[in-house]
N, C-alpha and C positions, 0 to 999 in steps of 0.2 A: 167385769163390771157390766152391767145391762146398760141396757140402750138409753132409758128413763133417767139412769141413773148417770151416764157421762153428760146427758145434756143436762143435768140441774146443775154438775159440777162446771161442765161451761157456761153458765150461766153466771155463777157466782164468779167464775177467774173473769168474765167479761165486764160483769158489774164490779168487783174490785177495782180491774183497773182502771176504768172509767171515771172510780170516785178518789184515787190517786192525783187526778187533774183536778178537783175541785179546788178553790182558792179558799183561804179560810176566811172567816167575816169580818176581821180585821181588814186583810186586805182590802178586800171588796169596800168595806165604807172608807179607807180610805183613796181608791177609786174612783166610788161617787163624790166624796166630797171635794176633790180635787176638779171631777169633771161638772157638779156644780161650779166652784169655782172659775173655772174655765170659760164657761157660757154666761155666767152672771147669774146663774140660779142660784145660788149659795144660801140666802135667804130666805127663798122660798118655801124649803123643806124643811119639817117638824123632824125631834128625832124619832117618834114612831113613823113616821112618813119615811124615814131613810131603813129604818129594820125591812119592811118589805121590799126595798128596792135591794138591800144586801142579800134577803133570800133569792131575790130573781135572778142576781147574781154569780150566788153560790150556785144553782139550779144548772145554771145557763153560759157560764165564761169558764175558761178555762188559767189556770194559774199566769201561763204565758200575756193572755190578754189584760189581765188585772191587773199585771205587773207594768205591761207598756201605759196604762191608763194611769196608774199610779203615779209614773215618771212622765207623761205629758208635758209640756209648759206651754201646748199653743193648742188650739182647735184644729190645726192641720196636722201636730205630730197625732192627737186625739186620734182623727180621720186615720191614720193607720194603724191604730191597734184594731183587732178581732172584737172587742169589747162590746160595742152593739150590734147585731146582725144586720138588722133591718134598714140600714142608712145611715148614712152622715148625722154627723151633730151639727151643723152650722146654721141648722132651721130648728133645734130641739126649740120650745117654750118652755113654760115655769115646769113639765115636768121631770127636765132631767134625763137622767138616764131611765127614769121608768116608765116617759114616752116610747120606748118601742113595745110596751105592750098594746100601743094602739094597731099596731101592724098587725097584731094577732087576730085582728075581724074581719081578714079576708082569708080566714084558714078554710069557711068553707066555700068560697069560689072554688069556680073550676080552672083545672089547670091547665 
């Protein structure tokens, strides 16, 4: 096998398995909708408003962390799932879980 050609094929075993962890969108909104529930946002969100928080999701979490967000019952079991990277939820606002795409505006600071 040439050279070219074992890295496309590691390429695809590495993206396979990486989308093995992906949560399906069931999950994930129910996730969100729980971790709305959780902070009081519940209300807040349309359900187009909640499809793109479930893409960020699927995108971005891993089945393990969807799953602890799913079974939460407080903001502090919340606080240890994997589920948002960017920080705690016990200061989220009306957006949810798709306030940590506000973190994303210091991607180009320096490091």
């Amino acid at each position: 096998m040439t050279r070219p050609a074992r890295l496309a094929l590691a390429l695809v075993v590495a993206f396979g398995a990486s989308a093995c962890d992906r949560p399906t969108p069931e999950d994930c909104e129910k996730a969100l909708r729980n971790m709305q529930q959780l902070l009081g946002t519940d209300n807040l969100n349309t359900t187009a408003g909640i499809q793109g928080e479930v893409r960020r999701c699927r995108g971005g979490s891993s089945k393990a962390a969807v799953a602890c967000a799913i079974k939460a019952q407080s903001i502090e079991e919340l606080n240890k799932c994997d589920f948002e990277r960017t920080g705690k939820h016990g200061g989220i606002g009306s957006g949810g879980a798709g306030s940590a795409s506000a973190g994303s505006s210091d991607s180009g600071s320096a490091k």
